[in-house]
mmCIF file of the N, C-alpha and C atoms, coordinates in Angstrom:
data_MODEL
# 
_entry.id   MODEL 
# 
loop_
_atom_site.group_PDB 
_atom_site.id 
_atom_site.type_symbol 
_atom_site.label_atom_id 
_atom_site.label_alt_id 
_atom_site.label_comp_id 
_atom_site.label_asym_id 
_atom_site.label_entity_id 
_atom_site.label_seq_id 
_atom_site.pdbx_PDB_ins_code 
_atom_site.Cartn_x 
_atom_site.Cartn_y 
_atom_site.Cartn_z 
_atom_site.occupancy 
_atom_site.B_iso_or_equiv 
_atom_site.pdbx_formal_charge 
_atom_site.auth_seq_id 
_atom_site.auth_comp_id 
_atom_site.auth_asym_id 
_atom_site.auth_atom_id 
_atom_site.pdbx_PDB_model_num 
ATOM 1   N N  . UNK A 1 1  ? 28.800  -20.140 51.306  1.00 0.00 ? 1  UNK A N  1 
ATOM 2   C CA . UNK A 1 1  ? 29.689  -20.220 50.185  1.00 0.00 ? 1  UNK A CA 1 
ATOM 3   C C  . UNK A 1 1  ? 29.158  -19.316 49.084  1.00 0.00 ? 1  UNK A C  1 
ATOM 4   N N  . UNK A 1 2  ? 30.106  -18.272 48.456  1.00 0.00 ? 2  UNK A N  1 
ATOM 5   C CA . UNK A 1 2  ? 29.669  -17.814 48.011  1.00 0.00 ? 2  UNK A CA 1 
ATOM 6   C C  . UNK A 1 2  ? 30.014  -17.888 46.432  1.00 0.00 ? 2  UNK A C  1 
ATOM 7   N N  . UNK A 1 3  ? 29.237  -18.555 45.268  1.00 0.00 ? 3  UNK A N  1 
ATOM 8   C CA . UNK A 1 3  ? 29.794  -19.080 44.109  1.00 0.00 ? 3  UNK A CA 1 
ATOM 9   C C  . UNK A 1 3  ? 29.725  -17.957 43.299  1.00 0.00 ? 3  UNK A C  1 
ATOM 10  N N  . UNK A 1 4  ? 31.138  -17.471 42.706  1.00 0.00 ? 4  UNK A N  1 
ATOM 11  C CA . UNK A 1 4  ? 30.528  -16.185 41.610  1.00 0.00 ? 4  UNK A CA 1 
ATOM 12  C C  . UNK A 1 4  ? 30.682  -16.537 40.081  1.00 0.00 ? 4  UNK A C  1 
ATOM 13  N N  . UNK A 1 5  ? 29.614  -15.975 39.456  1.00 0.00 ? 5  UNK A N  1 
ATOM 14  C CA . UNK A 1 5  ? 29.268  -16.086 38.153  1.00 0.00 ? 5  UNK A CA 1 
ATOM 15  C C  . UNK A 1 5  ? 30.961  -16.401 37.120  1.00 0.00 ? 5  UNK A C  1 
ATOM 16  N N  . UNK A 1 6  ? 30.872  -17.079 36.086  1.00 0.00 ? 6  UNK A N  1 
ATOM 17  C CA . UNK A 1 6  ? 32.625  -16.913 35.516  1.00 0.00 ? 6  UNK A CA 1 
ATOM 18  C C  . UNK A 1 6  ? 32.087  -16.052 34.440  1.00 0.00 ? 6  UNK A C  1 
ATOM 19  N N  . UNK A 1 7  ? 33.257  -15.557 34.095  1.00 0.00 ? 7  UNK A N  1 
ATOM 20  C CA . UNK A 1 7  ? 32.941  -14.547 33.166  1.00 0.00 ? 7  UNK A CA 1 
ATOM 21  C C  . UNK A 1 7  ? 32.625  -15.293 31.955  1.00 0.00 ? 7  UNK A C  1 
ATOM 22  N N  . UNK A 1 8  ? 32.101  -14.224 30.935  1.00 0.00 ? 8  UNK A N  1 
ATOM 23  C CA . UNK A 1 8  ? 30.857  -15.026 29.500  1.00 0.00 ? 8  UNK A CA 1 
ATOM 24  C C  . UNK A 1 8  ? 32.231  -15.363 28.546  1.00 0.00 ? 8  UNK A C  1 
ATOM 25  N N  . UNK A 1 9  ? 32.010  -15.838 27.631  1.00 0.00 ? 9  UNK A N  1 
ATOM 26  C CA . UNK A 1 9  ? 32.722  -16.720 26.954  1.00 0.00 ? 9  UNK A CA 1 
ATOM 27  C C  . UNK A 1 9  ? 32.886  -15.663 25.653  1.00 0.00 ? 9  UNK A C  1 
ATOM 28  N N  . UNK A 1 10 ? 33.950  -15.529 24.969  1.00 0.00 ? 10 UNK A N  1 
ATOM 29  C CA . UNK A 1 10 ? 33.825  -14.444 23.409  1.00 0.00 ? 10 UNK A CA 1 
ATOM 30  C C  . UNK A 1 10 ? 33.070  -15.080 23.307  1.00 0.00 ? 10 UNK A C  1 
ATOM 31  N N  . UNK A 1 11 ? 32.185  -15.993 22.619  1.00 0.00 ? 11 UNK A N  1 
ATOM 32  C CA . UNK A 1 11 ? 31.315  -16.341 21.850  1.00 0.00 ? 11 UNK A CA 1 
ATOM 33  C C  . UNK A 1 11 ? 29.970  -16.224 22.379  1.00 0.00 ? 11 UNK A C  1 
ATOM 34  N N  . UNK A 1 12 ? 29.777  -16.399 23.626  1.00 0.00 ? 12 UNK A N  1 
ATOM 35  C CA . UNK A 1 12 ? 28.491  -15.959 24.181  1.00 0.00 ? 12 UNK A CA 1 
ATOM 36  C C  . UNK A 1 12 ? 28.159  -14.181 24.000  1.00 0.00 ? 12 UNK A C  1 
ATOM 37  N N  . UNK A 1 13 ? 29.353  -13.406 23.897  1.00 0.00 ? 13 UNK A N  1 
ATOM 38  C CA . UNK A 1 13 ? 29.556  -11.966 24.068  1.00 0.00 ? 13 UNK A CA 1 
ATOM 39  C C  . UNK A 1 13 ? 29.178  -11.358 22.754  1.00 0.00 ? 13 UNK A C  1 
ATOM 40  N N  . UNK A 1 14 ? 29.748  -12.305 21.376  1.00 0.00 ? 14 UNK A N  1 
ATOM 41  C CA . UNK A 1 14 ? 29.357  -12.349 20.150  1.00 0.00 ? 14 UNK A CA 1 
ATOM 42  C C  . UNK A 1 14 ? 27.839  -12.215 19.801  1.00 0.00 ? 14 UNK A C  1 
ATOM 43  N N  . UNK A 1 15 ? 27.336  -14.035 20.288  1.00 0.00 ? 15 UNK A N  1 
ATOM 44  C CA . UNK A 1 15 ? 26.192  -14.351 19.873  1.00 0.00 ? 15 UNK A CA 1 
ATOM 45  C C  . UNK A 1 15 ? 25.173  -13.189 21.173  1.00 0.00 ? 15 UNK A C  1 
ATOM 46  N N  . UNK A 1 16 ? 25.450  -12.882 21.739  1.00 0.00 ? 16 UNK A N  1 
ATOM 47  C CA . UNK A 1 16 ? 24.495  -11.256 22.679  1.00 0.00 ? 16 UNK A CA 1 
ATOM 48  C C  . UNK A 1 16 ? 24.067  -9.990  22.020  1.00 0.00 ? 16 UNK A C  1 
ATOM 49  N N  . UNK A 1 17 ? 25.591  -9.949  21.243  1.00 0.00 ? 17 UNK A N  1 
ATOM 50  C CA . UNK A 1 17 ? 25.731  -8.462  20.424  1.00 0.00 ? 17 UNK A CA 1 
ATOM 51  C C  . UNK A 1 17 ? 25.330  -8.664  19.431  1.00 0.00 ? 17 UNK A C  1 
ATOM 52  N N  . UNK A 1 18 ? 24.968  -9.800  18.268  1.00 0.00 ? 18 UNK A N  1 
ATOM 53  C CA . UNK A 1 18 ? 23.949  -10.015 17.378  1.00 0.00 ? 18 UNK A CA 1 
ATOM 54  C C  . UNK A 1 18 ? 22.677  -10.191 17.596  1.00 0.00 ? 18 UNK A C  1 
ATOM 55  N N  . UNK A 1 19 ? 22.249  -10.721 18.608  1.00 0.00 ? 19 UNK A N  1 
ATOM 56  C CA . UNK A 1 19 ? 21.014  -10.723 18.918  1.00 0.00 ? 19 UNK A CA 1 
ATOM 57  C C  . UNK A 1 19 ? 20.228  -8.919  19.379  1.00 0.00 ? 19 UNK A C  1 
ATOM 58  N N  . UNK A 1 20 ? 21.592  -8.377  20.062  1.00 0.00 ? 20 UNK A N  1 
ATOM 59  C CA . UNK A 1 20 ? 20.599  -7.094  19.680  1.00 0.00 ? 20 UNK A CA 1 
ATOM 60  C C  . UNK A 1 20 ? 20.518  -6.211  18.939  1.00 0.00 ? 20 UNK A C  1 
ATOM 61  N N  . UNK A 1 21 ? 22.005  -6.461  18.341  1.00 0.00 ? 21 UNK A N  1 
ATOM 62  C CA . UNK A 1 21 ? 21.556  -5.476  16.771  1.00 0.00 ? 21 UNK A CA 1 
ATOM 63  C C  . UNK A 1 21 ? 20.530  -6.146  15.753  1.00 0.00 ? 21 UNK A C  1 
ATOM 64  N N  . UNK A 1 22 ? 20.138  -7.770  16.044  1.00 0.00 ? 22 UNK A N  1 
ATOM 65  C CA . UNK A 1 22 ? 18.692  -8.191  15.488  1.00 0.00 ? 22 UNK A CA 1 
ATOM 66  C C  . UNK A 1 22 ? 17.796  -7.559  15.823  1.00 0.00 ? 22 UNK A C  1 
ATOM 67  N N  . UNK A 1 23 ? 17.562  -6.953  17.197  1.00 0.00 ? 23 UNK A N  1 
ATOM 68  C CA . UNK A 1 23 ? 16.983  -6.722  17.792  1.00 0.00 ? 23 UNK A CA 1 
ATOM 69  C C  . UNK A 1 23 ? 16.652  -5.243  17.370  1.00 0.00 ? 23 UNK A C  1 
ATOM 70  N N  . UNK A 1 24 ? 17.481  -4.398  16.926  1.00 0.00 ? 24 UNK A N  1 
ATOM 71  C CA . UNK A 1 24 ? 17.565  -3.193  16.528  1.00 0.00 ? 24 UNK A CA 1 
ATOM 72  C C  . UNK A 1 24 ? 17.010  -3.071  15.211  1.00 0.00 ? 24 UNK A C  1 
ATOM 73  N N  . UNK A 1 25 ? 17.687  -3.717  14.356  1.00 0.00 ? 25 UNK A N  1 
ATOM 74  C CA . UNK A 1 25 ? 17.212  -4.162  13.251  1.00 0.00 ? 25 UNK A CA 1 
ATOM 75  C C  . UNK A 1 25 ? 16.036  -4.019  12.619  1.00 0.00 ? 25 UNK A C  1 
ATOM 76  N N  . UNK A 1 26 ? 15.583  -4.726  13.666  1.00 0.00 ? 26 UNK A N  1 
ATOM 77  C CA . UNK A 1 26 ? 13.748  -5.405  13.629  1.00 0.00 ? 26 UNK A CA 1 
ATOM 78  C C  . UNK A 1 26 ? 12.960  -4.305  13.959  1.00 0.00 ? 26 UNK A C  1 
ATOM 79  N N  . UNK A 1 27 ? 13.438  -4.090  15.106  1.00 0.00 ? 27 UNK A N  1 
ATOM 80  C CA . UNK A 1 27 ? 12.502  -2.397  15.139  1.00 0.00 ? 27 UNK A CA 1 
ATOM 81  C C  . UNK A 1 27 ? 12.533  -1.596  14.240  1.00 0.00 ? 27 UNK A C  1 
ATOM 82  N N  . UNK A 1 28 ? 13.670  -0.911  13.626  1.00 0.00 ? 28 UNK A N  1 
ATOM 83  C CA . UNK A 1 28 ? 13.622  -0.322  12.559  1.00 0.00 ? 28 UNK A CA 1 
ATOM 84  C C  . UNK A 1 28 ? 12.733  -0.367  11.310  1.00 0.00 ? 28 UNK A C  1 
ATOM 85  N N  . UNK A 1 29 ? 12.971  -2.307  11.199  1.00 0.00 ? 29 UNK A N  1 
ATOM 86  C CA . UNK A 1 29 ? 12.236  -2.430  10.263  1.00 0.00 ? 29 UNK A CA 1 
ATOM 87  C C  . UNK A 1 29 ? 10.605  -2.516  10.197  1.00 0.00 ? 29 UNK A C  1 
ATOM 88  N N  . UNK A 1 30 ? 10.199  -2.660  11.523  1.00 0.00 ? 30 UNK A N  1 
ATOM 89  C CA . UNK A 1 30 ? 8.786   -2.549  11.579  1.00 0.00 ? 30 UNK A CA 1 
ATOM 90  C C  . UNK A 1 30 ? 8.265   -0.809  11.376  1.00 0.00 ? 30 UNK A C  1 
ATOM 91  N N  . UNK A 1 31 ? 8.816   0.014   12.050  1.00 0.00 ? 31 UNK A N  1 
ATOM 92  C CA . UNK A 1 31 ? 8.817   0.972   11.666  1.00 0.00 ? 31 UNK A CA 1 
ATOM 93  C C  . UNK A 1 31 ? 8.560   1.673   10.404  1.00 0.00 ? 31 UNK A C  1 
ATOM 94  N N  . UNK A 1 32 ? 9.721   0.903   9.331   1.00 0.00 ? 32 UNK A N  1 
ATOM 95  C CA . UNK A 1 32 ? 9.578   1.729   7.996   1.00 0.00 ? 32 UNK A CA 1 
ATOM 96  C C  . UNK A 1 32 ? 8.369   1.224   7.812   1.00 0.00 ? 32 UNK A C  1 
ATOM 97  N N  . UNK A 1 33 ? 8.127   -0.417  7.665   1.00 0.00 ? 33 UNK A N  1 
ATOM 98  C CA . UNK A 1 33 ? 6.859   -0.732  7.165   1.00 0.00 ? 33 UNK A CA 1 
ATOM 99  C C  . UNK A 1 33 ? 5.770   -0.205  8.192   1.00 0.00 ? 33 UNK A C  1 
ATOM 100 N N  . UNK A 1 34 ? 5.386   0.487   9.036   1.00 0.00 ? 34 UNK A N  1 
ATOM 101 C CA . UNK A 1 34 ? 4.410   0.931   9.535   1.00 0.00 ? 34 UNK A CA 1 
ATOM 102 C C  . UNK A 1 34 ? 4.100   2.502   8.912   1.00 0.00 ? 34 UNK A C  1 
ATOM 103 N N  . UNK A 1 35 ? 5.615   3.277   8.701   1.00 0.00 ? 35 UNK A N  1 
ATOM 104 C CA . UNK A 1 35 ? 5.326   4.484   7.911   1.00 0.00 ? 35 UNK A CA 1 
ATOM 105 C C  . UNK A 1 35 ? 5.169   3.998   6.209   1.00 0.00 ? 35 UNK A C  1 
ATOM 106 N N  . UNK A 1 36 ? 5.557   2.835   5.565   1.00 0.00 ? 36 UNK A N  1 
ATOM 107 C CA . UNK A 1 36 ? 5.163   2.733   4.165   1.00 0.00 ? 36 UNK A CA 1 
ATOM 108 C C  . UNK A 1 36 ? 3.499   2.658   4.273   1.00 0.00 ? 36 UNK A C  1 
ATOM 109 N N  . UNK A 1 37 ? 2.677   1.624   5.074   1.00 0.00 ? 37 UNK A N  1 
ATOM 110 C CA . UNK A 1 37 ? 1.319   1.476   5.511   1.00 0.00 ? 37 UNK A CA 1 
ATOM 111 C C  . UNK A 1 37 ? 0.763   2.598   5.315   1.00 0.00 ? 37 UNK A C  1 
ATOM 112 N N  . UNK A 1 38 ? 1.226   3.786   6.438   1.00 0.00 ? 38 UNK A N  1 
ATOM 113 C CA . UNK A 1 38 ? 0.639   4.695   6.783   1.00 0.00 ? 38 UNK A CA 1 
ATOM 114 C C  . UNK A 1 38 ? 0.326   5.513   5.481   1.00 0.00 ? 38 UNK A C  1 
ATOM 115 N N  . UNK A 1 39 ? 1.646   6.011   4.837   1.00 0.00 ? 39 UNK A N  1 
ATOM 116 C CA . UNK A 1 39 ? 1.608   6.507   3.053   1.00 0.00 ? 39 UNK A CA 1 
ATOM 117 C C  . UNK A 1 39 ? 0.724   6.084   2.459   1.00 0.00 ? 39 UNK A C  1 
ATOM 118 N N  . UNK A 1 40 ? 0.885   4.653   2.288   1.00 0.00 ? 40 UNK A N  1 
ATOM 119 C CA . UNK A 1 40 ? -0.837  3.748   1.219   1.00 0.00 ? 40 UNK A CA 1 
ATOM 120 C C  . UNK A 1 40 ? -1.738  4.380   1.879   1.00 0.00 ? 40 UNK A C  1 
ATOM 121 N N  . UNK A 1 41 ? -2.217  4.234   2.778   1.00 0.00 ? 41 UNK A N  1 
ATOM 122 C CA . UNK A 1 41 ? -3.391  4.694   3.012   1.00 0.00 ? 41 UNK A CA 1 
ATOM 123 C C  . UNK A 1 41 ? -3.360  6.073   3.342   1.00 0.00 ? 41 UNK A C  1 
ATOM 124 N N  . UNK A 1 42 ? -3.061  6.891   3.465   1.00 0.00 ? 42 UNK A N  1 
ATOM 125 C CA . UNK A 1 42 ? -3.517  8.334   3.014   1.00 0.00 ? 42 UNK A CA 1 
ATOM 126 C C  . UNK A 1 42 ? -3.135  8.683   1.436   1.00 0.00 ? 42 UNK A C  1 
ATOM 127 N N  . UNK A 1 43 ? -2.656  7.999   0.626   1.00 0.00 ? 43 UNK A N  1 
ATOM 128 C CA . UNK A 1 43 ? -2.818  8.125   -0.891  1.00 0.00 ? 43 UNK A CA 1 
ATOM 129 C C  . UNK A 1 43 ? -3.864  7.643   -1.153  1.00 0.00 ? 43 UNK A C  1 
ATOM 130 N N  . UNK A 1 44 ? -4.737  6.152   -0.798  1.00 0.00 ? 44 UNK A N  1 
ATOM 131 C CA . UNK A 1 44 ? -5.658  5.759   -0.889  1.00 0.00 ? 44 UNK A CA 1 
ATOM 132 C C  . UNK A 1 44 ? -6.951  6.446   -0.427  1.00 0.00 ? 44 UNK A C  1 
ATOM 133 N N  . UNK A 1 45 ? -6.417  7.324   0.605   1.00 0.00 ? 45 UNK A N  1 
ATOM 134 C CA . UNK A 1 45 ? -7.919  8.195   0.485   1.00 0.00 ? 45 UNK A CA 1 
ATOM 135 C C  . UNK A 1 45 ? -7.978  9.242   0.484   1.00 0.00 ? 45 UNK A C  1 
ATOM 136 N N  . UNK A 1 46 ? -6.771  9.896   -0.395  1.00 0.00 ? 46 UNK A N  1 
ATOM 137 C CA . UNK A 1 46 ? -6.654  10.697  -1.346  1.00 0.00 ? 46 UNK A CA 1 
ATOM 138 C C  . UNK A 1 46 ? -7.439  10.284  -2.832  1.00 0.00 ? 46 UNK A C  1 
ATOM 139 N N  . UNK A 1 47 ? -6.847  9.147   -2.939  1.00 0.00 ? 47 UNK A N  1 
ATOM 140 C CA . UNK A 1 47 ? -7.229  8.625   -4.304  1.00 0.00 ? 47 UNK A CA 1 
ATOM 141 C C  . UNK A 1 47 ? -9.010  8.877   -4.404  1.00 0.00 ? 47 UNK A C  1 
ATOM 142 N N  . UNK A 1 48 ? -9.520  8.316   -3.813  1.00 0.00 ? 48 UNK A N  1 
ATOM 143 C CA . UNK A 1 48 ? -10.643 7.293   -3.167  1.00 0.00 ? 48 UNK A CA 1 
ATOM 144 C C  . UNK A 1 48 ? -11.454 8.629   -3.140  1.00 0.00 ? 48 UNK A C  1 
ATOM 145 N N  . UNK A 1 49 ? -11.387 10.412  -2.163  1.00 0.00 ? 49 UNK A N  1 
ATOM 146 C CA . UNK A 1 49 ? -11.708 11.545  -3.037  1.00 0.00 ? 49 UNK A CA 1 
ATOM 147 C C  . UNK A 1 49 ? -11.717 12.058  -3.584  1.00 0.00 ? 49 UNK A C  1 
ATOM 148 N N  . UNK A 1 50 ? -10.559 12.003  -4.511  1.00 0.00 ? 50 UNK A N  1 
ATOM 149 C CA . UNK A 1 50 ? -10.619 12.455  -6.183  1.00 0.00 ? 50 UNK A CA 1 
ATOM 150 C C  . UNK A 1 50 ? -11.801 11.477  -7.029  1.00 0.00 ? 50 UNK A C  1 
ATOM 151 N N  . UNK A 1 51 ? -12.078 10.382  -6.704  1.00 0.00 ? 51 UNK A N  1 
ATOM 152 C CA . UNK A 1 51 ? -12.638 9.313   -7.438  1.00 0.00 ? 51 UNK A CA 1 
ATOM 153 C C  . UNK A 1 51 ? -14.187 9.847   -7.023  1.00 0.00 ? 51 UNK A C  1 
ATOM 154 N N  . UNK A 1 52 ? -14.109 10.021  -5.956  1.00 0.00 ? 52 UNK A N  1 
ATOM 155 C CA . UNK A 1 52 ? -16.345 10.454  -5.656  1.00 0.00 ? 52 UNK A CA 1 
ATOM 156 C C  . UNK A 1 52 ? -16.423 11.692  -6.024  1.00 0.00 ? 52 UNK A C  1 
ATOM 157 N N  . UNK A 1 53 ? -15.131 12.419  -5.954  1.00 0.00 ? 53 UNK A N  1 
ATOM 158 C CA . UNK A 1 53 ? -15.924 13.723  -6.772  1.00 0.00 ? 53 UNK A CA 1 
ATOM 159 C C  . UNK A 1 53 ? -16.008 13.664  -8.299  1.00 0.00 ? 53 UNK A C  1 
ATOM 160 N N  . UNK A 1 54 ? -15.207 13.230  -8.858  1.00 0.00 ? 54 UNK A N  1 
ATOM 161 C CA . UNK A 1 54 ? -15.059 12.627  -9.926  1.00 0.00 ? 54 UNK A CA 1 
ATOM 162 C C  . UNK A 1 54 ? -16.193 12.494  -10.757 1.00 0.00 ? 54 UNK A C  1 
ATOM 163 N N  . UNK A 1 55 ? -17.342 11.566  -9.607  1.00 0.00 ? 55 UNK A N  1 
ATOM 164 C CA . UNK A 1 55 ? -18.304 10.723  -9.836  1.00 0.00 ? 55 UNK A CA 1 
ATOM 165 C C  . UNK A 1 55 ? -19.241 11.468  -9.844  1.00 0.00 ? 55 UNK A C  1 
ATOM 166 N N  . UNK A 1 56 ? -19.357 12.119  -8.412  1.00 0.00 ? 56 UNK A N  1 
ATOM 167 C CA . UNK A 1 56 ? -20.384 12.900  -8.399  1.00 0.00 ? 56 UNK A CA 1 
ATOM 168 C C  . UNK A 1 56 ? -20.312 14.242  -9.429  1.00 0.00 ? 56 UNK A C  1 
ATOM 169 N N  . UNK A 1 57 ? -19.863 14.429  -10.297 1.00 0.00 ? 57 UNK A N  1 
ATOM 170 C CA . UNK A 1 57 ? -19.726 15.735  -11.268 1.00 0.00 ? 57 UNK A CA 1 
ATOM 171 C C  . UNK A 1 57 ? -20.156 15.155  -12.384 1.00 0.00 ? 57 UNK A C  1 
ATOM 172 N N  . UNK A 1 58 ? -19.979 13.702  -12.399 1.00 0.00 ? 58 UNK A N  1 
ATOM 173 C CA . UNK A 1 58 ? -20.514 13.108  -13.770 1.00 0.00 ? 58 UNK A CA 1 
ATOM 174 C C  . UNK A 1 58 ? -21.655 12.663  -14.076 1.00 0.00 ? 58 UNK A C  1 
ATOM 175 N N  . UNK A 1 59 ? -21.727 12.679  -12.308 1.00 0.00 ? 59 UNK A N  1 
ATOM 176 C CA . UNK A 1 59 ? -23.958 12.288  -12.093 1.00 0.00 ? 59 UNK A CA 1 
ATOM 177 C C  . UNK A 1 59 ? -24.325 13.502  -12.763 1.00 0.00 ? 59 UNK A C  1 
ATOM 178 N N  . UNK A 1 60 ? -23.649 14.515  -11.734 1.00 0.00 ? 60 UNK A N  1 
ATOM 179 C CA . UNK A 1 60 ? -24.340 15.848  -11.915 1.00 0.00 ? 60 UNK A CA 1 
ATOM 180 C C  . UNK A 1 60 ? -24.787 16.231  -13.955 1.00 0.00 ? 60 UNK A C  1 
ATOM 181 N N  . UNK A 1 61 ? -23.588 16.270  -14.357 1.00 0.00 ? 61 UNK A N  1 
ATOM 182 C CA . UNK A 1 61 ? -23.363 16.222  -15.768 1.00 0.00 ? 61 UNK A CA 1 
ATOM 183 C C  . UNK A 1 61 ? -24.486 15.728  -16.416 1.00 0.00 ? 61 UNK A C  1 
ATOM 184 N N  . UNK A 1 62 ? -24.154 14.207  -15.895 1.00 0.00 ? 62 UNK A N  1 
ATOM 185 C CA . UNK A 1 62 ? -25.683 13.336  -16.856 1.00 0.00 ? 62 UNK A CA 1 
ATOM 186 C C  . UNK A 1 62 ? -26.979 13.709  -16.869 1.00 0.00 ? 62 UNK A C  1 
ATOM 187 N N  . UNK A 1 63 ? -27.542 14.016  -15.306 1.00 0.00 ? 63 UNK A N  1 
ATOM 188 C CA . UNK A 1 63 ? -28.794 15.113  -15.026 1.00 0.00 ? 63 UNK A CA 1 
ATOM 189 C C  . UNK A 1 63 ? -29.133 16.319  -16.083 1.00 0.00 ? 63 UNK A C  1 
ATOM 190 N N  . UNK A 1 64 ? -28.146 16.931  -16.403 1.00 0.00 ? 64 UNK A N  1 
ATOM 191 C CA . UNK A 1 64 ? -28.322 17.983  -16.512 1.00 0.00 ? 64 UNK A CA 1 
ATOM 192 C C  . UNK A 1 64 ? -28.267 18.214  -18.517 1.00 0.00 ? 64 UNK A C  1 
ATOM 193 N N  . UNK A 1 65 ? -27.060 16.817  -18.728 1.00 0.00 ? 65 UNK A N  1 
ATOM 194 C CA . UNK A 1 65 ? -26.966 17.032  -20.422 1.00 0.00 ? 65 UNK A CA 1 
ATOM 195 C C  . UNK A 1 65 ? -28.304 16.955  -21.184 1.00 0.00 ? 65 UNK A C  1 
ATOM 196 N N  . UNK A 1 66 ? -28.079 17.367  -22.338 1.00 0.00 ? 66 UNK A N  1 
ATOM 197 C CA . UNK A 1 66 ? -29.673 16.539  -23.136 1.00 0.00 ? 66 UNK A CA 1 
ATOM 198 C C  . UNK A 1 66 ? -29.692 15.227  -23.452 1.00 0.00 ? 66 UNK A C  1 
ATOM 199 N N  . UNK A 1 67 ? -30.330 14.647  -24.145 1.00 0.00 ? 67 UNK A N  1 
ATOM 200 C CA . UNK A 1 67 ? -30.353 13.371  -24.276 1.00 0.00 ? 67 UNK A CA 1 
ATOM 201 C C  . UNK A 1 67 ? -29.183 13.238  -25.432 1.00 0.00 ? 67 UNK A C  1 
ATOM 202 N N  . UNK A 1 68 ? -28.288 12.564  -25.597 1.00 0.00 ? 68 UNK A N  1 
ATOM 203 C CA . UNK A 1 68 ? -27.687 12.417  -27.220 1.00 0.00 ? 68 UNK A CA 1 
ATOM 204 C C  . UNK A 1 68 ? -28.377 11.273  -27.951 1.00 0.00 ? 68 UNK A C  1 
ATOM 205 N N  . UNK A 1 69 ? -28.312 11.654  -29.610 1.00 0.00 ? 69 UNK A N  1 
ATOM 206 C CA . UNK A 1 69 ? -28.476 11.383  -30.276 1.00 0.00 ? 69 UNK A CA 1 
ATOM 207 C C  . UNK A 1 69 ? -28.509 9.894   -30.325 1.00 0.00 ? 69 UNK A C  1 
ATOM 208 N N  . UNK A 1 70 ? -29.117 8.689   -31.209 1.00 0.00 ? 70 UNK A N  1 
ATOM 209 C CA . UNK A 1 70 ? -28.947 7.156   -30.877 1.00 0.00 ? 70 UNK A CA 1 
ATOM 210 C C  . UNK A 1 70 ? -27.831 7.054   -31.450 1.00 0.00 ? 70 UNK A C  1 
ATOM 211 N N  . UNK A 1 71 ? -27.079 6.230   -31.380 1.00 0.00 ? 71 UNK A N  1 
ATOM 212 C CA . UNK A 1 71 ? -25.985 5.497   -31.932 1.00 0.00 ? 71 UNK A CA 1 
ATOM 213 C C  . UNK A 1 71 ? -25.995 4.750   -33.127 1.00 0.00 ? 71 UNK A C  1 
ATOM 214 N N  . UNK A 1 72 ? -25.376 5.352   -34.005 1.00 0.00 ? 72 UNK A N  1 
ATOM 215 C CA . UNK A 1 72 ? -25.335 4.690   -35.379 1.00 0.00 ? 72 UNK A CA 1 
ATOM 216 C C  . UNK A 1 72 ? -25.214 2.689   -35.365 1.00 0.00 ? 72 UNK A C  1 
ATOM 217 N N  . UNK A 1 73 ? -26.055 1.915   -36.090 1.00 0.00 ? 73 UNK A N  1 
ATOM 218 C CA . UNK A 1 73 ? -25.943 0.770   -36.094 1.00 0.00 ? 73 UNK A CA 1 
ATOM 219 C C  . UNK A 1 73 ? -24.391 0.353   -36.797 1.00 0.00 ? 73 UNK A C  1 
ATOM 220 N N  . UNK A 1 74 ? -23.792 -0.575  -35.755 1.00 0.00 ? 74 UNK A N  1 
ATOM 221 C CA . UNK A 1 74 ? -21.979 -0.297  -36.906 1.00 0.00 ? 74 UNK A CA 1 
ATOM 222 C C  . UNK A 1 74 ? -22.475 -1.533  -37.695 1.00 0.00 ? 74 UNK A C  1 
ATOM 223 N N  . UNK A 1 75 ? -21.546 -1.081  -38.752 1.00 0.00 ? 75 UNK A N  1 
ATOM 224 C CA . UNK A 1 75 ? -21.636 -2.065  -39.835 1.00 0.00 ? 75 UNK A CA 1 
ATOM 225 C C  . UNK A 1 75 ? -21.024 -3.148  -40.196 1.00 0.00 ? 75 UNK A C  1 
ATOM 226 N N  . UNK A 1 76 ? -21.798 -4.081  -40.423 1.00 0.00 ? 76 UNK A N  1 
ATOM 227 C CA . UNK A 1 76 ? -21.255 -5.557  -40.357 1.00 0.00 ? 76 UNK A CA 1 
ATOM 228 C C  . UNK A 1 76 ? -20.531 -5.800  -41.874 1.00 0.00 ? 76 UNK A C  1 
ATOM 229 N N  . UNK A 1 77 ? -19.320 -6.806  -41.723 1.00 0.00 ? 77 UNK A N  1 
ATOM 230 C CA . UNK A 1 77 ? -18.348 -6.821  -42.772 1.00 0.00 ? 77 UNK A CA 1 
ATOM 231 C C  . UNK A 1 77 ? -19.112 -7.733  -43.438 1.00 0.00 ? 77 UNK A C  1 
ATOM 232 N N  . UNK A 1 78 ? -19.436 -8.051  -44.525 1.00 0.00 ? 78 UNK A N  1 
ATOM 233 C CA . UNK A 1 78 ? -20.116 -9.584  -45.249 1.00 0.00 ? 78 UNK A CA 1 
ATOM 234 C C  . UNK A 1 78 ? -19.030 -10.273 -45.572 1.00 0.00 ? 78 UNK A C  1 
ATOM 235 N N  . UNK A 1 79 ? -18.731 -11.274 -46.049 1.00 0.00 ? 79 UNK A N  1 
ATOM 236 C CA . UNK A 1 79 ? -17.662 -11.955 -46.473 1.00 0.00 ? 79 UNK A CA 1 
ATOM 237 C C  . UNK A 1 79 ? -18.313 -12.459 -47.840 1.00 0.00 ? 79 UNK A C  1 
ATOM 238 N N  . UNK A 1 80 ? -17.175 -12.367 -48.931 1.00 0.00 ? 80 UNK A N  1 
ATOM 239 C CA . UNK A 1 80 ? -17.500 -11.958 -50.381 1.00 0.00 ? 80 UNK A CA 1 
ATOM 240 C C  . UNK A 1 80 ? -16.659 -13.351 -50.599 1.00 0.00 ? 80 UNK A C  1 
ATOM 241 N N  . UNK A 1 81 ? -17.582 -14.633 -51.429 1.00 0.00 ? 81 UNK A N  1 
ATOM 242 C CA . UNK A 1 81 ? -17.027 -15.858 -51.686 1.00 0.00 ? 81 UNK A CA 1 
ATOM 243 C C  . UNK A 1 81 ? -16.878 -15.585 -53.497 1.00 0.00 ? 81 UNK A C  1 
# 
C-alpha cells in the first residue's frame, strides 16, 4: 500500500516561508555585526598606534628636555572676618 504524503496546508506553506526569510534575516544580520566587530577593532589598533607613538615621543621628549623650573607655590585665599 502505497500512502502518499497530502499536500501542506496554506498555513504550513506560510509559517515555512517565514521561517526562512528568518532564516535569511539572521544571516545577514550576523554578518553586519561581524563586519561592525571587524571595523572596532582595526580602529582600535589604529587607535592603540597612534597612542604608543604618541608615548614614546613624549618619553623621548622628557629625556632629552632640561629640567623646568619649580612650580610657583599657588596662593591660598584667607578669609577676611
Amino acid at each position: 500500500m502505497t500512502a502518499s504524503k497530502p499536500a501542506p496546508s496554506p498555513a504550513s506553506l506560510e509559517r515555512a516561508e517565514r521561517q526562512r526569510l528568518a532564516a535569511e534575516e539572521g544571516a545577514r544580520a550576523m554578518a553586519e555585526v561581524e563586519r561592525d566587530a571587524l571595523a572596532v577593532r582595526k580602529n582600535m589598533e589604529r587607535l592603540r598606534a597612534l597612542r604608543e607613538a604618541r608615548e614614546a615621543e613624549a618619553a623621548t621628549e622628557d629625556d632629552t628636555a632640561p629640567a623646568a623650573a619649580a612650580k610657583k607655590k599657588p596662593r591660598v585665599k584667607r578669609i577676611v572676618r
